[in-house]
N, C-alpha and C positions, 0 to 999 in steps of 0.2 A: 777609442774614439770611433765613431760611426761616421763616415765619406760620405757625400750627398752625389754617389753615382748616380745618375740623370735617365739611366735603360741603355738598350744595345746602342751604340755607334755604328759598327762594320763586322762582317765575317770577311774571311779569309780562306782563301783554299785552291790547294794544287791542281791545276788540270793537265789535259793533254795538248790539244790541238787547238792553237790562237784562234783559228776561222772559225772552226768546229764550237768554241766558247762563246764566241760574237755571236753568232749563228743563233745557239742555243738560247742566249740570254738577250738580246735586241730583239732578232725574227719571230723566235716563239713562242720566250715568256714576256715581253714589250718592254722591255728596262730599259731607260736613258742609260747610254754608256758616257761616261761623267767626264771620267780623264783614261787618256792614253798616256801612260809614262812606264818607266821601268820600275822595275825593281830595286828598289833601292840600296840594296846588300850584295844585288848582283845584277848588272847594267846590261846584259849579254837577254835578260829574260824581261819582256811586256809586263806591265802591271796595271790590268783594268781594273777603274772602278764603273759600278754599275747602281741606278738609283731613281727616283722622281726626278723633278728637273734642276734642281739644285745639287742633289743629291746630299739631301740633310742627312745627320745623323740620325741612326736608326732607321735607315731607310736601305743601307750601302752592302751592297756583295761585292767584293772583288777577288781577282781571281789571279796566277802566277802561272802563264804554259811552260812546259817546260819539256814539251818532246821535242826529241835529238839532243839531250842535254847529260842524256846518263841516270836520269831519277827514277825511282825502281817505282812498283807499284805498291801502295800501300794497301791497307787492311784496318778496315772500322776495330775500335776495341774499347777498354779501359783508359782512362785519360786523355780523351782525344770529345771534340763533338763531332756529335755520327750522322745528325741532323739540322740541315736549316728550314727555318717554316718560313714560309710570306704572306701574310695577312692582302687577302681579295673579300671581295663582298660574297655572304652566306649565300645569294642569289644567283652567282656566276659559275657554282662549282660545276654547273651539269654544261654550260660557255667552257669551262675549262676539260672538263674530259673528254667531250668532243673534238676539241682543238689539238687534245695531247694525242689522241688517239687516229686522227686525220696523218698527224705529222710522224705516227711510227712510234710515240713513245707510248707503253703501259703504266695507266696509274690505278693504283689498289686505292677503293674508297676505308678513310675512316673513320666513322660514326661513332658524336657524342665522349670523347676525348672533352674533359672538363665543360660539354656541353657545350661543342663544338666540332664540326665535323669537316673534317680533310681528306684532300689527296694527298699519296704519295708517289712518286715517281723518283727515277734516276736520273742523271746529266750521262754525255755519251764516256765521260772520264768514270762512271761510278759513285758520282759523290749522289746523297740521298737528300732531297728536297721533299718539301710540304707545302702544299695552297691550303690556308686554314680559311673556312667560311669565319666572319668576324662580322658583328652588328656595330653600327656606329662606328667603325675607323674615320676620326674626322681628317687622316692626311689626305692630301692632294695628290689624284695618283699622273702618273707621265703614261699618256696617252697616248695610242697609234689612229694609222688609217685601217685597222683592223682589231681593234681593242679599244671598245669607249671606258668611258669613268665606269658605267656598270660594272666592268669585267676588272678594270686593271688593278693592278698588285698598286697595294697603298704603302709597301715598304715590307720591314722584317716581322715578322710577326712573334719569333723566341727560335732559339736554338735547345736541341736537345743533346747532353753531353752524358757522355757514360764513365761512370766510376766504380771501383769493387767497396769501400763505405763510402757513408750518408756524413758522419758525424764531421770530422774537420772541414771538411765543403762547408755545411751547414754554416758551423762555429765562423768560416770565415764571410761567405758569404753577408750573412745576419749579424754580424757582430762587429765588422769593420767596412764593408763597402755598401752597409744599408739595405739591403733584402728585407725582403720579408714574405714568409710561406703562405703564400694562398692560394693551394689547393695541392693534394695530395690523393694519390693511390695506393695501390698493393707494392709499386715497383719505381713510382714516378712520383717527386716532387716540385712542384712549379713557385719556382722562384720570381720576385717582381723588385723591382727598383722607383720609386717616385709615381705611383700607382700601377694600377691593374688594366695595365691594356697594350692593346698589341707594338709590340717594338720592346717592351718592360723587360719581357720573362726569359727567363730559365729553366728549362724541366731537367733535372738531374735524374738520370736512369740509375739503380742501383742494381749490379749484377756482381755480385763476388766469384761467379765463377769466368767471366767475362775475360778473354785474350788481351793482352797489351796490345794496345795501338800502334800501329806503326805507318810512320808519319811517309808519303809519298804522293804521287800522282792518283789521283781518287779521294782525294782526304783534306778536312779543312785542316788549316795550320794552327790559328788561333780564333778567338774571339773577342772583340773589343767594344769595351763599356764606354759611355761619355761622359766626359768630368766637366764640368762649367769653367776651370780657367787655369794656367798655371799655376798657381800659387795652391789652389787645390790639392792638385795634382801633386805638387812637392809634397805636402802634409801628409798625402796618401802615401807617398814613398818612402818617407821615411821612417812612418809605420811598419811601411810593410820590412823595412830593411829590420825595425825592432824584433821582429817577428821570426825574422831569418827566414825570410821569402828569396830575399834576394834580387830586388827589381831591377831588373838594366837601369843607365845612366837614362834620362830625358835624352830622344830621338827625334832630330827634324825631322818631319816625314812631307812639309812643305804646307800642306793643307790642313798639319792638325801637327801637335807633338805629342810623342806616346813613352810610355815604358811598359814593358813587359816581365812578367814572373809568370812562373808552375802556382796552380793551385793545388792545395796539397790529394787532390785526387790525380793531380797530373796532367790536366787541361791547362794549356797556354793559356795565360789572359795577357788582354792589352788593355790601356786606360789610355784612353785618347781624350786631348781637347777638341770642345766644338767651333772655335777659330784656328784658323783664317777661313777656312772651306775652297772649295774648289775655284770660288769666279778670281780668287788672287792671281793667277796666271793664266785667265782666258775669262772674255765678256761670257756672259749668259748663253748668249744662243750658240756660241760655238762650242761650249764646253765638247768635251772626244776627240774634236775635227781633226788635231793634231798633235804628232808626237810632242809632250813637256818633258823635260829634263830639269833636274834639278842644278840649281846654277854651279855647284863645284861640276857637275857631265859636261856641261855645255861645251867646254874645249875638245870634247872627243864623240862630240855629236855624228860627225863623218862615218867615226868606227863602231860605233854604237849600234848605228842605222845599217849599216853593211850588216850584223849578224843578226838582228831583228827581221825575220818573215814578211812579207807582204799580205797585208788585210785588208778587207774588204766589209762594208757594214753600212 
């Protein structure tokens, strides 16, 4: 049976430094920081999300700091995505290298990539980002007092993940969560979900001589698709348990419920719902403002908040 995955939901991924993340991602790539809450596996570490102004799905980065915590540095490889892209308008690339290049950070131009052309740059943890010039993104982007609609990031534009084969990706992708191939290189095939546009894809890099991944600070965790509802979501899972995937149990995660499995290249996925979203524990315009917990924390708010860092954004 073929899943009516909806395109990306959220990336995910380990940094270093809480300020240093705010910093990067509000100040000077313009992202609504969505929600302030923890980690939900482990209460001691922040867990932003970051997005338009709602922060709909397929629009969402968020991110886990975790220095002073012990977590090593990690290493791009096989099994792992090596790359987030965010979809800006084709008009702003030369707005955006100027701004990256004002603020210290270097971004390598790349031209004509499925005829389309991007920057890349790094975050100050290492992880590897992408502004993909895009025609037509009709999202609505969240805007600053130094970032109009011209310039601003309209959401996720694809992740790029690396595997040593093409074939059972493929097979799973296309065959049970709805893909389908639209367009292809020497090295790069670009995967889409409920059509061909930005927030959709997936480019799977295929490198057989490619290093294992290894998951730490620098590095996304996982990747998460959107399903339209629970009941979905169950059908997918029980699939995938056929399959011997293996999917976690369904995870409150407050703003969406998820399960996660290895794809058999070794890329984490998540399949998240697009309910409740974020304004369930805060009105609109506050969304960030304050730390959320989820209701089993709340008793140990006190202690929570003592080992959590002081921010600023």
């Amino acid at each position: 049976m073929v899943h009516p995955i909806l395109g990306l939901h959220h990336v995910t991924a380990t940094v270093n430094d809480a300020q240093a993340d705010l910093d990067f991602c509000v100040d000077l790539l313009g992202m609504r920081l969505v929600k302030k809450t923890v980690n939900f596996d482990n209460h001691d570490v922040y867990h932003f999300y970051y997005g338009t102004e709602r922060g709909e799905p397929g629009t969402i980065w968020t991110t886990f700091p975790y220095k002073g915590k012990g977590v090593r540095t990690g290493s791009k490889g096989a099994g792992q995505v090596v790359t987030t892209s965010f979809s800006v308008p084709a008009a702003s690339l030369a707005f955006w290298q100027t701004r990256l290049r004002e603020r210290g950070v270097e971004a390598k131009e790349v031209q004509g990539r499925f005829g389309e052309d991007a920057l890349q740059f790094a975050d100050p943890s290492g992880l590897w980002f992408e502004l993909v010039g895009t025609a037509g993104d009709p999202r609505t982007p969240w805007t600053t007092s130094d970032i109009s609609a011209d310039s601003a990031i309209r959401g996720l534009h694809s992740v790029s993940m690396s595997v040593r084969q093409l074939g059972a990706t493929h097979e799973l992708l296309t065959g049970v969560l709805g893909y389908s191939v639209v367009d292809e290189d020497a090295h790069r095939t670009r995967f889409a979900a409920n059509g061909d546009s930005p927030g959709h894809a997936i480019d799977v890099i295929v490198d057989p001589d490619a290093p294992s991944a290894l998951n730490g600070i620098g590095t996304v965790h996982h990747v998460a698709m959107a399903i339209s509802n629970s009941d979905e979501q169950a059908r997918l899972r029980e699939e995938l348990l056929g399959l011997g995937l293996r999917p976690t149990e369904v995870r409150d995660r407050c703003y969406f419920q998820s399960i996660y499995f290895r794809e058999p290249g070794g890329v984490l996925y998540e399949v998240a719902t697009v309910s409740p979203g974020f304004t369930v524990d805060e009105p609109l315009p506050e969304l960030g403002h304050g730390l959320k917990l989820p209701p089993w924390e709340e008793p140990f708010r006190p202690a929570i908040e003592s080992q959590l860092p002081d921010v600023k954004y």
